[in-house]
C-alpha positions as CSV (number, residue, x, y, z in Angstrom):
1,X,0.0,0.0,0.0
2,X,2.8,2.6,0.7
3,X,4.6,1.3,-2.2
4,X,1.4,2.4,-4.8
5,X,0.9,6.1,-2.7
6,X,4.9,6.4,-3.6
7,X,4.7,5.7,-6.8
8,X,1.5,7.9,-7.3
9,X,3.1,10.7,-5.8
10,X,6.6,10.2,-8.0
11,X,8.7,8.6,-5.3
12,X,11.2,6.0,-6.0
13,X,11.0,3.3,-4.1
14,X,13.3,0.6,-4.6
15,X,17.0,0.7,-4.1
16,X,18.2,0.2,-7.7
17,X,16.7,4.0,-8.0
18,X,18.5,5.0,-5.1
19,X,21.4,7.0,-7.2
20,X,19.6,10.3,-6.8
21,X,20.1,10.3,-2.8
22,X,23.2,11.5,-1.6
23,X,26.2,9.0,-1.0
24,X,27.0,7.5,1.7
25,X,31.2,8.3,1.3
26,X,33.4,6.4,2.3
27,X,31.2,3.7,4.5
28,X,30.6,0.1,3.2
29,X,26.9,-1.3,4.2
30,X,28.7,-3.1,7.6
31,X,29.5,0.2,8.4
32,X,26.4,1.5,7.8
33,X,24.9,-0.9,9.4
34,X,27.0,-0.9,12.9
35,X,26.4,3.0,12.7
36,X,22.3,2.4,13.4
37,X,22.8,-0.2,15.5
38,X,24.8,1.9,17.9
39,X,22.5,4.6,17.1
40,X,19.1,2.8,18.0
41,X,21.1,1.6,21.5
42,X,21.5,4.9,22.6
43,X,17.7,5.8,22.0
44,X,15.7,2.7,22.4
45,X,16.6,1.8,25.8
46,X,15.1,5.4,27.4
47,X,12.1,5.0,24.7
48,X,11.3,1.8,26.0
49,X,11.1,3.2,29.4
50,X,7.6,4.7,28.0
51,X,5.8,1.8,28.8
52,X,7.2,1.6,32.5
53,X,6.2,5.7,33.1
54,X,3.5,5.3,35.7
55,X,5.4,7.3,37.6
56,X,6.4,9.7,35.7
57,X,3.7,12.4,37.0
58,X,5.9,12.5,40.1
59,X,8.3,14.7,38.3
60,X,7.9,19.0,37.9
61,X,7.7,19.7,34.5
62,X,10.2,22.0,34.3
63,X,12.7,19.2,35.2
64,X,11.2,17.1,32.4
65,X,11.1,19.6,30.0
66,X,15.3,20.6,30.4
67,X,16.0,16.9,30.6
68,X,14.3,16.1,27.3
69,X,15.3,19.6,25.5
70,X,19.2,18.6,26.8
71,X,18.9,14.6,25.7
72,X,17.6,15.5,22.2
73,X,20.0,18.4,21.4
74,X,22.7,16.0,22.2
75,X,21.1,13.3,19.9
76,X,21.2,15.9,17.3
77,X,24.5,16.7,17.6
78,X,25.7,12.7,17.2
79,X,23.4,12.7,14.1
80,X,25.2,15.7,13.0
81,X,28.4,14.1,13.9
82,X,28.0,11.1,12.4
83,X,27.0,12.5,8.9
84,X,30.5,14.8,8.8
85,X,32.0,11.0,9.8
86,X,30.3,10.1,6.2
87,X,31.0,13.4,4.6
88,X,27.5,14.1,3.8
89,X,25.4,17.8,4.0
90,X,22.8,18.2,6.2
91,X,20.7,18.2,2.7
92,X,20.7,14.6,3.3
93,X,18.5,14.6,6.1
94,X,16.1,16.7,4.9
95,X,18.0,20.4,6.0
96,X,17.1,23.1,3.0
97,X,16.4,26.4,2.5
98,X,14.5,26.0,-0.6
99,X,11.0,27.4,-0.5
100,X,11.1,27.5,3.5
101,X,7.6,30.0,3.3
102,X,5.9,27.7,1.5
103,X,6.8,24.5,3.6
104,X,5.7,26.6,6.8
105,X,2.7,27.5,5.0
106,X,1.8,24.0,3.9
107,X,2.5,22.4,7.3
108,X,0.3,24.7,9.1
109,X,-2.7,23.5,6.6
110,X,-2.0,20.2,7.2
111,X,-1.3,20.3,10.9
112,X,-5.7,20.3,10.6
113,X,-6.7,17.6,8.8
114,X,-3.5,15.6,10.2
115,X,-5.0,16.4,13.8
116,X,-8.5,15.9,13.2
117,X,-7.5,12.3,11.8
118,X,-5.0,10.8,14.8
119,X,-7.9,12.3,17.0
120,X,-10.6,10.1,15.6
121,X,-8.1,7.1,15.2
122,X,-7.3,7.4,18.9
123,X,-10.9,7.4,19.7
124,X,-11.8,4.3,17.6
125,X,-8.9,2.4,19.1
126,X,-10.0,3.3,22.4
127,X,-13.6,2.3,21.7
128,X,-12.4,-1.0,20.1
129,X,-11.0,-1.4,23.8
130,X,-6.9,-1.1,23.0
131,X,-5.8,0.6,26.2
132,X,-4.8,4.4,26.9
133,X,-2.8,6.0,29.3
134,X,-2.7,4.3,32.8
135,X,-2.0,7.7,34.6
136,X,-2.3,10.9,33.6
137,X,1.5,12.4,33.0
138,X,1.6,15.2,35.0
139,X,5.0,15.8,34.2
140,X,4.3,16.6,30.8
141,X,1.9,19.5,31.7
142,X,2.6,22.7,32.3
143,X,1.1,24.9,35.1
144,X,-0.8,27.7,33.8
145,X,2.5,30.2,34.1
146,X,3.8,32.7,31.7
147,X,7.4,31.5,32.6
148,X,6.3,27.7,32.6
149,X,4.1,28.1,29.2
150,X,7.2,29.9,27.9
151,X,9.1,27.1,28.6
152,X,6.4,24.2,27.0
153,X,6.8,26.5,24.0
154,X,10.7,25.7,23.8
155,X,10.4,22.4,24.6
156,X,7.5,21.6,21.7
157,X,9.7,23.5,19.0
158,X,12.8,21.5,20.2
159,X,11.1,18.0,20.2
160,X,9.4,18.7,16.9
161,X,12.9,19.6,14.9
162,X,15.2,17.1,16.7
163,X,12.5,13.9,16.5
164,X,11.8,14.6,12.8
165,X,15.5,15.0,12.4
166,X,16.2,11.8,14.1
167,X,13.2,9.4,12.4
168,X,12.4,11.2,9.6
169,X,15.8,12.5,8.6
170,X,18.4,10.3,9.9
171,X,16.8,6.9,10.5
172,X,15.1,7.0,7.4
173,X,17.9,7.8,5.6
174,X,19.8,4.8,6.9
175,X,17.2,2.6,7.1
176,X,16.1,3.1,3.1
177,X,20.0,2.4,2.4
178,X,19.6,-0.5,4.6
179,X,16.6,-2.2,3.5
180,X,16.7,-1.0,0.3
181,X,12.9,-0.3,0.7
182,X,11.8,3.0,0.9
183,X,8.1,2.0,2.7
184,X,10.0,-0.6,4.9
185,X,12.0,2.3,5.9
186,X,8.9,4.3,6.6
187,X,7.3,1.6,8.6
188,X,10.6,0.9,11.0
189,X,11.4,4.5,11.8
190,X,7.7,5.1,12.5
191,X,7.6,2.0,14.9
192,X,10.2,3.0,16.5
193,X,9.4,6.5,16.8
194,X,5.8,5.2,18.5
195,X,8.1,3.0,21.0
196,X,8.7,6.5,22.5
197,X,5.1,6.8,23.8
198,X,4.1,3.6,25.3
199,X,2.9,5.8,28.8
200,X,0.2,6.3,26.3
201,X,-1.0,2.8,26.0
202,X,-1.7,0.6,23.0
203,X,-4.2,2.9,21.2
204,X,-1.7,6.1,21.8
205,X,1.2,4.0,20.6
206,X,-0.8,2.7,17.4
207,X,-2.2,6.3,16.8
208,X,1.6,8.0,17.3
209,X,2.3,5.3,14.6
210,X,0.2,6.0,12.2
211,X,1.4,10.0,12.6
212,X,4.6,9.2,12.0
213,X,3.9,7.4,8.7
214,X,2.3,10.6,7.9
215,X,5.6,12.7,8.6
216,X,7.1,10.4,6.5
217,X,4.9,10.5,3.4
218,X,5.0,14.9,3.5
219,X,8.6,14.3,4.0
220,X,9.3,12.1,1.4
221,X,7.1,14.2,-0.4
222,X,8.4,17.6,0.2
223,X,11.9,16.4,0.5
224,X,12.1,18.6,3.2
225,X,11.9,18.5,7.1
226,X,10.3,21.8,7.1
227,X,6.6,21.0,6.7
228,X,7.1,18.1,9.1
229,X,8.5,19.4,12.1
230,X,5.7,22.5,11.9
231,X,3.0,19.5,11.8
232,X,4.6,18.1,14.7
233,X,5.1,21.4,16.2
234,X,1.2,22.4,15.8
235,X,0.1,18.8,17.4
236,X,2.2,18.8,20.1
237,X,1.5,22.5,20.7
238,X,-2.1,22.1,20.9
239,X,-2.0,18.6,23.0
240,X,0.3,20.0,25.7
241,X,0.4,23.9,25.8
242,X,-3.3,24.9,24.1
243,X,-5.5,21.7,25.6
244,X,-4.3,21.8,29.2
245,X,-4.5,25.7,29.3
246,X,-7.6,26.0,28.4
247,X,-8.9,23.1,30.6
């Protein structure tokens, strides 16, 4: 099914059309390989922790928020790191310039339809019984402060850029390469990008899924990270800054 809405939209899918993305210099496939494995150990361990966060309400949001705007600037630096270690531009993760109005623009618009979509999705999982969150994650809410909200604000725009950068950008990158399969690689990154929100139960981590497949799809698209990261920007925006402040 992703292979036909790739080949509608004029994606190539299949490695033997893989000359048009940039190179991966100087790093045989083992390489590449041992690269994403170490890669995936340093973030799926913590991710996995997700699905243990019952207690995770225990913790002030500030605190939360600096400890996740500190872990994934860090992440983004390795990713950064490692693609000077292959000599390749940031261009290769989805980093351009080009038409940077228009991806804002187009994001925006599709931050509605993308939202009012994973919304009923959530709800039909949850009526079809799949589980949602155990407890309510109080640490992911900020109190109704200007400095606090200021904060959520920063911590929203830094999650969206550095998780698109790391599933959409890098991991898809590598995993493509890998599996010489563009919508295998669109599958894995967005399964492992739901492993992240297993606090959320089985219909969150289903629905967080299926949102990251979407990414994917614009990104691949747009061949651009800009239009993804201001959907994610918007959800997340309006699920932890907008909803609990107006509650």
């Amino acid at each position: 099914m992703l292979e036909e809405i790739f080949r509608r939209a004029g994606m190539r899918t299949r490695g033997a059309r893989m000359q048009d993305e940039p190179s991966v210099k100087g790093l045989t496939r083992r390489q590449e390989l041992a690269e994403t494995a170490v890669f995936l150990l340093l973030i799926l361990p913590s991710m996995a922790l997700s699905f243990l966060a019952v207690g995770q309400g225990a913790l002030p949001f500030p605190l939360v928020a600096a400890t996740t705007i500190l872990r994934d600037a860090g992440l983004v630096a390795l990713i950064l790191l490692l693609l000077a270690r292959a000599r390749q531009s940031v261009a290769a993760i989805g980093w351009v310039r080009r038409t940077v109005g228009r991806e804002i623009i187009l994001g925006v618009v599709l931050s509605v339809p993308v939202l009012i979509g994973v919304t009923a999705l959530n709800a039909a999982l949850r009526t079809a019984h799949l589980s949602g969150p155990r407890t309510l994650p109080t640490g992911l809410v900020p109190a109704p402060r200007f400095g606090t909200l200021l904060l959520a604000v920063v911590l929203v725009a830094v999650v969206a850029v550095a998780e698109e950068t790391i599933f959409r950008g890098y991991l898809l990158l590598r995993f493509t390469r890998l599996l010489r399969s563009r919508a295998g690689a669109v599958l894995l990154s967005s399964v492992v990008f739901s492993i992240g929100h297993g606090y959320e139960g089985s219909a969150g981590v289903l629905t967080v899924g299926v949102t990251g497949v979407v990414f994917a799809i614009v990104y691949l698209w747009r061949r651009s990270l800009v239009a993804p990261i201001v959907m994610h920007f918007c959800l997340d925006f309006i699920t932890i800054v907008l909803v609990p402040l107006l509650r």
